[in-house]
C-alpha positions in Angstrom: 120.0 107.2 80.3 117.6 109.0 78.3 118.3 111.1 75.3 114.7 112.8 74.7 113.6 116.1 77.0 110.3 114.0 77.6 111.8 111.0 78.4 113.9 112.6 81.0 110.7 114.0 82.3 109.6 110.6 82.3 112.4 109.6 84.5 111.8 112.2 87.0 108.5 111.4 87.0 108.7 107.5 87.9 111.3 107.9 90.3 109.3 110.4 92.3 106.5 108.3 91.9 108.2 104.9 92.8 109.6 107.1 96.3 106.4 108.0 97.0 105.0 104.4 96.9 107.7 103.0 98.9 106.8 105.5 101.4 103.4 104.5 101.3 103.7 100.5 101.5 106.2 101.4 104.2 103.6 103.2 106.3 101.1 100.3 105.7 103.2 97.6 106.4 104.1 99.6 110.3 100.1 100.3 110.7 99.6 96.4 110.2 102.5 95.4 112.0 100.9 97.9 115.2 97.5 96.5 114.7 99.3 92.6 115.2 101.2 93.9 118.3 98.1 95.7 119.8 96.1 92.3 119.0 99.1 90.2 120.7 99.2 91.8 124.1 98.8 89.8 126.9 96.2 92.6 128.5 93.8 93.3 125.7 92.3 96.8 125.6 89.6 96.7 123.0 89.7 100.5 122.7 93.4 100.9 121.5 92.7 97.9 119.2 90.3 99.4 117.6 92.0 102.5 117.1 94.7 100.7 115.5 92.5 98.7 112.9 90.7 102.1 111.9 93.7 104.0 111.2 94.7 100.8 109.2 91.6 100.3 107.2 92.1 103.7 106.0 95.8 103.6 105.2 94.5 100.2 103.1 91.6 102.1 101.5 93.7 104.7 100.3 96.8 103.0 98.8 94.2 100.8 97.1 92.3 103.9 95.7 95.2 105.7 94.7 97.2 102.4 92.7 99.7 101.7 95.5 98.7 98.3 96.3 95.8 96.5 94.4 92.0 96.4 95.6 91.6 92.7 96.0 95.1 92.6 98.4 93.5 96.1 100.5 90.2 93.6 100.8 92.3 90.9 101.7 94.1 92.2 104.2 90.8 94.6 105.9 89.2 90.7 106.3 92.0 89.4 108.0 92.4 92.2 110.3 88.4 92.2 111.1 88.7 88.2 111.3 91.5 88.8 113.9 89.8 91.2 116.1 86.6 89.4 116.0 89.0 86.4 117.4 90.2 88.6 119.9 87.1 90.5 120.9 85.0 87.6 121.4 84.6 85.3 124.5 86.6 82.4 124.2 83.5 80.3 125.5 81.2 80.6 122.6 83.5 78.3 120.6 80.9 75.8 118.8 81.5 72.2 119.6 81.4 69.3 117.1 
């Protein structure tokens, strides 16, 4: 335990701070976890999945602007999501063969 006033402070600080993150990477890790359900249905509605992937992309975009997560695993994880629906979204016929 601390001894000095502004360490205390310093306590009080991080541990708000580190509540406040977990709340955040929680909230993330549920968008992203929607977006993969939305994107696993058997009857695909394009709308709803899109929905999903906006509200995500933002949650990513802010975490990553505010030091919650780092930028290059917020870019990371905004290309899966737009390789996934562009799987999803496209016809399955246009498939290039070799």
């Amino acid at each position: 335990m601390p001894h000095l006033k502004s360490a205390k402070k310093r306590m009080r600080q991080n541990e708000k701070r580190r509540d406040h993150n977990r709340d955040v990477k929680k909230a993330l890790r549920k968008q992203l976890k929607t977006v993969l359900e939305v994107a696993g249905e058997k009857t695909l509605v394009v709308e709803t999945l899109k929905k999903e992937v906006t509200a995500a992309v933002k949650k990513l975009d802010k975490a990553a602007a505010r030091g919650v997560i780092h930028k290059n695993m917020a870019a990371r994880k905004k290309s899966q999501i737009a390789r996934l629906v562009n799987a999803k979204t496209k016809p399955a016929a246009a498939a290039p063969a070799k």
